[in-house]
C-alpha positions, -999 to 999 in steps of 0.1 A, spaced: 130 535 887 108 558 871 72 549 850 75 557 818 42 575 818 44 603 846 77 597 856 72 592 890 94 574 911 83 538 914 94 515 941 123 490 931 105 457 922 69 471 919 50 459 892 26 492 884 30 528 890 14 540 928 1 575 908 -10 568 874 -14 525 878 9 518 844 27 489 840 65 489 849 78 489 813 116 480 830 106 452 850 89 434 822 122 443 801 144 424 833 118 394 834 121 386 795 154 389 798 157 361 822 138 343 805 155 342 776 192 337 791 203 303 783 228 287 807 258 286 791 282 248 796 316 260 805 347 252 781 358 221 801 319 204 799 319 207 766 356 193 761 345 166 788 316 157 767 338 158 735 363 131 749 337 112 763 320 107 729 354 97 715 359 71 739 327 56 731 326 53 696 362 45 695 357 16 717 328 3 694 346 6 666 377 -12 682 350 -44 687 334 -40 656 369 -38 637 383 -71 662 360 -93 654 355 -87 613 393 -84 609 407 -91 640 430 -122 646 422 -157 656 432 -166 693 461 -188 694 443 -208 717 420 -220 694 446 -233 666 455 -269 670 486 -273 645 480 -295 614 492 -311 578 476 -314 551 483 -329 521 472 -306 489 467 -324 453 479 -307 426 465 -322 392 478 -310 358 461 -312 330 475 -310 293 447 -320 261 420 -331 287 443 -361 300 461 -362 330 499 -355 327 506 -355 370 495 -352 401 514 -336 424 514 -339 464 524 -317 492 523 -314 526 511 -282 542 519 -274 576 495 -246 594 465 -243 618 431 -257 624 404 -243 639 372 -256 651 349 -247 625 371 -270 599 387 -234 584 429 -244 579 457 -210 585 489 -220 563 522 -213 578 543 -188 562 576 -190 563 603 -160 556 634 -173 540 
C-alpha cells in the first residue's frame, strides 16, 4: 500500500506511514467497511423462518377457530326427547296447543342439539 501523502510504501496492515507519520487512509476505508457489512441469512433461513411462523399462527388459529365454532364431542351428548308446546293464538284466546316430541342431544350444561333428519 502506499500513504496517500508521500506515497511511500507502507507495510501491509500498518496503521501510519514509517516517513511522513499519516494515517493509513486504506486501512480505515477496510475497517469501516467491516463494520458496516451486515451478515446476510441465507435463502433457506429465511424460508425456514417463513414456515415456521405459518405453523404457529396456523395452529393458534386452528384452537381458537375449534373451540368458538368447533363441534361438540360425541362423548358428551347423552340422547334425549323432548316434548315442545306449540300454542296458537287467534283474537287473544287460545285456539290449540300442539305437542311434539323432539328427538336430539343433551349436553351437560342443559343446552339440547335437535336431530336432523334428510328424507
Amino acid at each position: 500500500m502506499q500513504c496517500n501523502k508521500c506515497k511511500n510504501e507502507i507495510a501491509t496492515g500498518g496503521k501510519f506511514c514509517g516517513i511522513c507519520g499519516a494515517e493509513n487512509q486504506t486501512r480505515i476505508k477496510m475497517e469501516d467497511a467491516k463494520v458496516r457489512t451486515k451478515k446476510s441469512t441465507s435463502p433457506f433461513e429465511t424460508v425456514g423462518a417463513f414456515i415456521w411462523i405459518c405453523f404457529l399462527i396456523s395452529a393458534v388459529l386452528y384452537g381458537v377457530w375449534s373451540s368458538w365454532f368447533g363441534e361438540r364431542p360425541v362423548s358428551d351428548c347423552k340422547n334425549a326427547a323432548k316434548e315442545i308446546q306449540t300454542i296458537i293464538k287467534v283474537d287473544g284466546g287460545v285456539d290449540s296447543i300442539k305437542t311434539e316430541t323432539v328427538y336430539g342431544c343433551e349436553y351437560p350444561d342443559g343446552s339440547f342439539l335437535e336431530y336432523q333428519y334428510e328424507n
